[in-house]
DSSP file (Angstrom, degrees, kcal/mol; ACC not computed):
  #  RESIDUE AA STRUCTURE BP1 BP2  ACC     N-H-->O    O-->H-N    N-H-->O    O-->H-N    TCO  KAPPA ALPHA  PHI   PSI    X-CA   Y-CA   Z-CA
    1    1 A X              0   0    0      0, 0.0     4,-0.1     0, 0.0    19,-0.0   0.000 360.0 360.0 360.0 148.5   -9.8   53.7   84.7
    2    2 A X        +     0   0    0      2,-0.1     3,-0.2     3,-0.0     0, 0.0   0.968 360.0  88.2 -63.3 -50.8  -12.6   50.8   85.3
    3    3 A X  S    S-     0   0    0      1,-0.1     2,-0.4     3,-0.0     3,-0.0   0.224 106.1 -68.6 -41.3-177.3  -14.2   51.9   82.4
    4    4 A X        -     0   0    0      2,-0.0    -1,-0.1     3,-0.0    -2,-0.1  -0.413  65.2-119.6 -75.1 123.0  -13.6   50.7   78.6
    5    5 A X        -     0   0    0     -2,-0.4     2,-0.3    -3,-0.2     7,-0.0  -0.355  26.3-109.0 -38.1 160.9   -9.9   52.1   77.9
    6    6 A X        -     0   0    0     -3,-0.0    -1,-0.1     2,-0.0     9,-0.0  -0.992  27.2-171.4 -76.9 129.1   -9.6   54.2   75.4
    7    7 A X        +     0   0    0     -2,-0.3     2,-0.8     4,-0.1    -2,-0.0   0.665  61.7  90.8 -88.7 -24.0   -8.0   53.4   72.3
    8    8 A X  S >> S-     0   0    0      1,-0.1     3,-4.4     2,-0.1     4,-1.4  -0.626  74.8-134.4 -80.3 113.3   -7.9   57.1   70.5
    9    9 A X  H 3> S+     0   0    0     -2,-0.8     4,-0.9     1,-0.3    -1,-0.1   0.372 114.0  53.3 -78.7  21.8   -4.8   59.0   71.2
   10   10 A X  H 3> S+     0   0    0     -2,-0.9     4,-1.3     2,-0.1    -1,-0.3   0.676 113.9  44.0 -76.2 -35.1   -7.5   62.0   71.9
   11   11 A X  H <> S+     0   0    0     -3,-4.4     4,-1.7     2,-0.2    -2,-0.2   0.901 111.6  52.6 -62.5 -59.8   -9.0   59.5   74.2
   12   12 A X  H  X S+     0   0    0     -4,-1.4     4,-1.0     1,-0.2     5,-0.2   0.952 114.3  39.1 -42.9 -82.3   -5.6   58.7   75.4
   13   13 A X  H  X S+     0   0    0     -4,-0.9     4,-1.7     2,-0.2    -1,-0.2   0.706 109.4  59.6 -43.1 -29.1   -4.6   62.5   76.3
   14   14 A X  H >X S+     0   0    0     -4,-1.3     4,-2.2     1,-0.2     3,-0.6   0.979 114.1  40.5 -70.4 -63.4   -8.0   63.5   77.7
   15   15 A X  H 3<>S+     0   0    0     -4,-1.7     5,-3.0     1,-0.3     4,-0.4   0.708 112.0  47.6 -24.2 -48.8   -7.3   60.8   80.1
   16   16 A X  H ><5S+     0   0    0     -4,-1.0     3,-1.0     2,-0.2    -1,-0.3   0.869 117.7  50.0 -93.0 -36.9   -3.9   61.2   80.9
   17   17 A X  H <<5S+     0   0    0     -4,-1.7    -2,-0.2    -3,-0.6    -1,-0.2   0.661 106.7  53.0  -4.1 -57.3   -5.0   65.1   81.3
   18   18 A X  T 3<5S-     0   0    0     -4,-2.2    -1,-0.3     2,-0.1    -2,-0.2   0.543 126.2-109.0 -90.5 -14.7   -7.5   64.1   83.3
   19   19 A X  T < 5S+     0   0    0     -3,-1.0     2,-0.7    -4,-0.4    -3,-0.2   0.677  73.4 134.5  51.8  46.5   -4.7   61.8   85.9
   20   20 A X      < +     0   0    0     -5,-3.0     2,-0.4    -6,-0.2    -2,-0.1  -0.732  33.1 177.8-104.7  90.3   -5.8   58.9   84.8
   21   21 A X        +     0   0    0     -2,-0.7    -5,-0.0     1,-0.2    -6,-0.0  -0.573  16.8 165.6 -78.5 134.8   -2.8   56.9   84.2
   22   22 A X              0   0    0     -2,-0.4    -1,-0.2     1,-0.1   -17,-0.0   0.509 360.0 360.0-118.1 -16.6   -3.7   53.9   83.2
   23   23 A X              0   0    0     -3,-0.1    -1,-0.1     0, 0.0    -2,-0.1   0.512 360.0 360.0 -63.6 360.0   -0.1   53.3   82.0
């Protein structure tokens, strides 16, 4: 994502959840 990463691995999962791989 452009936005600020997130560093919390709740932060992490919502993201990754969400299909935002950022990995």
């Amino acid at each position: 994502p452009q936005e600020s990463i997130p560093t919390d691995s709740d932060d992490v999962y919502k993201y990754c959840a969400s299909g935002m791989y950022y990995l």
